[in-house]
C-alpha positions as CSV (number, residue, x, y, z in Angstrom):
1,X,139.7,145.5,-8.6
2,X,137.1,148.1,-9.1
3,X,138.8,151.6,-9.5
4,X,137.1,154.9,-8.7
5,X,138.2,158.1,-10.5
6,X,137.4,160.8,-8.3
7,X,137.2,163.2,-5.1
8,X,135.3,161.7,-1.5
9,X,133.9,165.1,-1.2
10,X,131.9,165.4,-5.0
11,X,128.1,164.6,-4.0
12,X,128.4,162.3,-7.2
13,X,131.5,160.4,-5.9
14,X,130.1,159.4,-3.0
15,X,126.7,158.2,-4.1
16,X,129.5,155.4,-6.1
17,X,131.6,155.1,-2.8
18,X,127.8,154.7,-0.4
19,X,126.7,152.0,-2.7
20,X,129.9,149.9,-2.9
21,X,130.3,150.1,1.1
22,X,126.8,149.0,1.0
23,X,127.5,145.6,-1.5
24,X,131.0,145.2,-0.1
25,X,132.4,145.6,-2.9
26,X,136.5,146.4,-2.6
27,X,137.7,148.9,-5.0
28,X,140.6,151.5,-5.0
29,X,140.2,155.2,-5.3
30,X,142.4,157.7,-7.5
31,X,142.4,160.8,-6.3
32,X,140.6,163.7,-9.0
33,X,140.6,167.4,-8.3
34,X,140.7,169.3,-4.8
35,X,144.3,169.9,-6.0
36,X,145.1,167.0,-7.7
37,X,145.2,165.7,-11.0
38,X,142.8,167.8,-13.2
39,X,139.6,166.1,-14.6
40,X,140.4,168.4,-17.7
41,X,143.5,166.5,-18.1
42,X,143.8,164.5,-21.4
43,X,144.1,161.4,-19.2
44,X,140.7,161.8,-17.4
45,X,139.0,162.8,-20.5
46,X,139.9,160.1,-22.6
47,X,137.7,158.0,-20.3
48,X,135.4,160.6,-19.8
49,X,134.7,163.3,-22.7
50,X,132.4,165.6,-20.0
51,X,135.4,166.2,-17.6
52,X,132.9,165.1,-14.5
53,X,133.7,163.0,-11.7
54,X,133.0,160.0,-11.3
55,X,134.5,157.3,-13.4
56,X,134.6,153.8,-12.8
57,X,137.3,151.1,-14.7
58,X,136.2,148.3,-13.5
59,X,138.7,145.7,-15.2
60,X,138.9,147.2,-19.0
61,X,135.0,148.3,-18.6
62,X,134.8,152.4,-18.2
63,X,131.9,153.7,-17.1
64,X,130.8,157.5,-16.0
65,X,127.6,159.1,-15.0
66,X,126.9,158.3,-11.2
67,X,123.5,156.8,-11.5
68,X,124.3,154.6,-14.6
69,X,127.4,153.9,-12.5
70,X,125.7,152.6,-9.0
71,X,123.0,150.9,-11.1
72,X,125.6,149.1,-12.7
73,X,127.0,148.3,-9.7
74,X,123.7,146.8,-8.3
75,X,123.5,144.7,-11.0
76,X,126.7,143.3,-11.6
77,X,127.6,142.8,-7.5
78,X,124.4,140.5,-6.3
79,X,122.8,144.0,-5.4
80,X,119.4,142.8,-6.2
81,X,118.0,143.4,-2.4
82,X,118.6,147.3,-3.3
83,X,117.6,147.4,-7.1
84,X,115.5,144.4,-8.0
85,X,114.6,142.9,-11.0
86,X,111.1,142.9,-10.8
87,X,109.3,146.0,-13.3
88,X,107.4,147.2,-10.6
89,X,109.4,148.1,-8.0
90,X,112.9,148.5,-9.8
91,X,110.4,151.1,-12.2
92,X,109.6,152.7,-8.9
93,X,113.2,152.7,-7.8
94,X,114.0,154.4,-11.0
95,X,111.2,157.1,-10.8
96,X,112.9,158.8,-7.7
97,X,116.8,157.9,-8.8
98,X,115.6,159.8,-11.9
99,X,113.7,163.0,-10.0
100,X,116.8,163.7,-8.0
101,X,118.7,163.9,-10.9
102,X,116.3,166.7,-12.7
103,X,113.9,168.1,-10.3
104,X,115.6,168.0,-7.0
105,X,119.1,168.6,-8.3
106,X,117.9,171.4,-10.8
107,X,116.4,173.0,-7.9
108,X,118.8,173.3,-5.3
109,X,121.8,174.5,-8.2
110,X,121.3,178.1,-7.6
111,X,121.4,178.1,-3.6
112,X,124.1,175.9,-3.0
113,X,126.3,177.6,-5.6
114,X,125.9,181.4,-4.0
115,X,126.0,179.9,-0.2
116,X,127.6,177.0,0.0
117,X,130.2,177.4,-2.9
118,X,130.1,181.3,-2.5
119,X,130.4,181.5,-6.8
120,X,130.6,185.2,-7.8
121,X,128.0,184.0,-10.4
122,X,125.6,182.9,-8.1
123,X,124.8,185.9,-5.9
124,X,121.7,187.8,-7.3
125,X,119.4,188.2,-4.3
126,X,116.3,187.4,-6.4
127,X,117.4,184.4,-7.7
128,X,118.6,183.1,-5.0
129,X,115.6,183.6,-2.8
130,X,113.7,181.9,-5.5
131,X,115.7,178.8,-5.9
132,X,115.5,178.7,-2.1
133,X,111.8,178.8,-2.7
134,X,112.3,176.0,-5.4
135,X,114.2,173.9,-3.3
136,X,112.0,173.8,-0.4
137,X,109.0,173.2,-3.1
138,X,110.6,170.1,-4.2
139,X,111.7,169.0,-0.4
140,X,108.5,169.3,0.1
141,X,107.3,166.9,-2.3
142,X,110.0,164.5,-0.6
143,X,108.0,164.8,2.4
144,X,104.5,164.0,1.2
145,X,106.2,160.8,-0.2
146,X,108.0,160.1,3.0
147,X,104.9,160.4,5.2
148,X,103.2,157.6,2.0
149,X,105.8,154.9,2.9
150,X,106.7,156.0,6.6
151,X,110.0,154.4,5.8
152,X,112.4,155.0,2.6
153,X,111.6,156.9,-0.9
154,X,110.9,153.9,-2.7
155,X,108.6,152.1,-0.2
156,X,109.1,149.7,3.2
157,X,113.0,148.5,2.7
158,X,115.8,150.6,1.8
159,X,116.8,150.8,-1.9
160,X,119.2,152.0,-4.3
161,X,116.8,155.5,-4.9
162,X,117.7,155.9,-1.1
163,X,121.6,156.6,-2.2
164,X,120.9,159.5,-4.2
165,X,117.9,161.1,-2.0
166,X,119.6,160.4,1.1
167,X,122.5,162.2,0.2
168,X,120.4,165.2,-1.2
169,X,118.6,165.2,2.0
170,X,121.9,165.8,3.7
171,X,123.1,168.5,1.2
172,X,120.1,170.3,2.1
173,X,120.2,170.1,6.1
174,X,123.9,171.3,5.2
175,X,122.7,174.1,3.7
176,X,123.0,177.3,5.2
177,X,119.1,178.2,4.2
178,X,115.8,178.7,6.3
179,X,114.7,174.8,6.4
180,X,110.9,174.3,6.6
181,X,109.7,171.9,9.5
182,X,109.6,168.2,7.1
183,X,109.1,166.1,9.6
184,X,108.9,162.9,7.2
185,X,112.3,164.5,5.9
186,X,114.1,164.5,9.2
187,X,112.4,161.3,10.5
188,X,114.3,159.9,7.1
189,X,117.2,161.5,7.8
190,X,117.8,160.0,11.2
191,X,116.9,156.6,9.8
192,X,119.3,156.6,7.0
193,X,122.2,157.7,10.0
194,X,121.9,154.4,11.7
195,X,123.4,153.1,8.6
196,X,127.3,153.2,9.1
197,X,127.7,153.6,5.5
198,X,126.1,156.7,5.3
199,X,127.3,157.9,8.6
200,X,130.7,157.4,6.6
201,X,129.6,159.2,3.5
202,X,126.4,160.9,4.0
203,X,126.0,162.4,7.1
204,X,129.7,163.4,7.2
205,X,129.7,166.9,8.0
206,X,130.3,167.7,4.2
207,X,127.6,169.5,2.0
């Protein structure tokens, strides 16, 4: 059976624990951090060298970094109604998956570290009214692409880019910030709640 290596309430985790509910794929789940076992522990990094949740063993096959690991996923579980084989639209699926990882992850760092994670690090007024600034900047361009495909990120049907966004989208709305009107953005965000499975791990009251 699959195995996950991590905590329910990492952004990361989840995005692995969203796309198995959505395949039905069974796995187990091993409990990482939030007081238990240590990702620093030799254990955990002998799977993974970074330390970062999450890792999957899925039989003897290890596998860490959660976009390789839900694409993987995908492909090995008949996912191919959320990440298609065809170039086109599994390239366009990739584009966004990809642009939450840099641009929209790089963007909100700053803010949710000083007011969600209140980090010591992270409390310089400047820079946090700039990555506020940043983040709604790059929300924004979420928004433009929204209103294109009046439906998910990637187009008409939901897809495997809509794992990553959609759980961005709900970091941000959890987000103690000022929250420009999106209105794609929030349309988007009410869709993806009529799924259970994000219901479950999305919109879940966590950040």
């Amino acid at each position: 059976m699959l195995k996950i290596l991590g905590r329910a309430s990492s952004i990361n985790v989840r995005k692995v624990l969203w796309t198995c509910e959505e395949l039905g794929i069974a796995f187990e789940r091993e409990e990482w951090g939030d007081g238990a076992k240590s990702p620093q522990d030799a254990e955990f990094k002998a799977l993974n060298p970074n330390a970062l949740m999450p890792v999957i063993r899925d039989d003897e096959f290890v596998l860490w970094e959660s976009n390789a690991i839900i694409r993987y996923l995908a492909n090995a579980y008949d996912g191919s109604w959320l990440y298609p084989q065809e170039p086109r639209p599994r390239g366009l699926i990739d584009q966004w998956i990809d642009w939450q990882a840099t641009e929209l992850n790089t963007s909100w760092r700053y803010a949710f570290m000083s007011l969600v994670r209140h980090s010591p690090a992270h409390q310089d007024p400047r820079l946090l009214a700039a990555a506020c600034k940043g983040w709604s900047y790059t929300m924004a361009i979420l928004n433009q692409q929204l209103e294109r495909t009046d439906a998910y990120v990637a187009g008409s049907a939901f897809s495997l880019a809509d794992i990553p966004i959609g759980l961005s989208v709900n970091r941000w709305y959890e987000t103690p910030i000022e929250h420009p009107e999106l209105p794609a953005v929030r349309a988007y965000y009410e869709r993806l709640t009529k799924r259970k499975a994000y219901a479950h791990w999305g919109r879940n009251g966590m950040p």
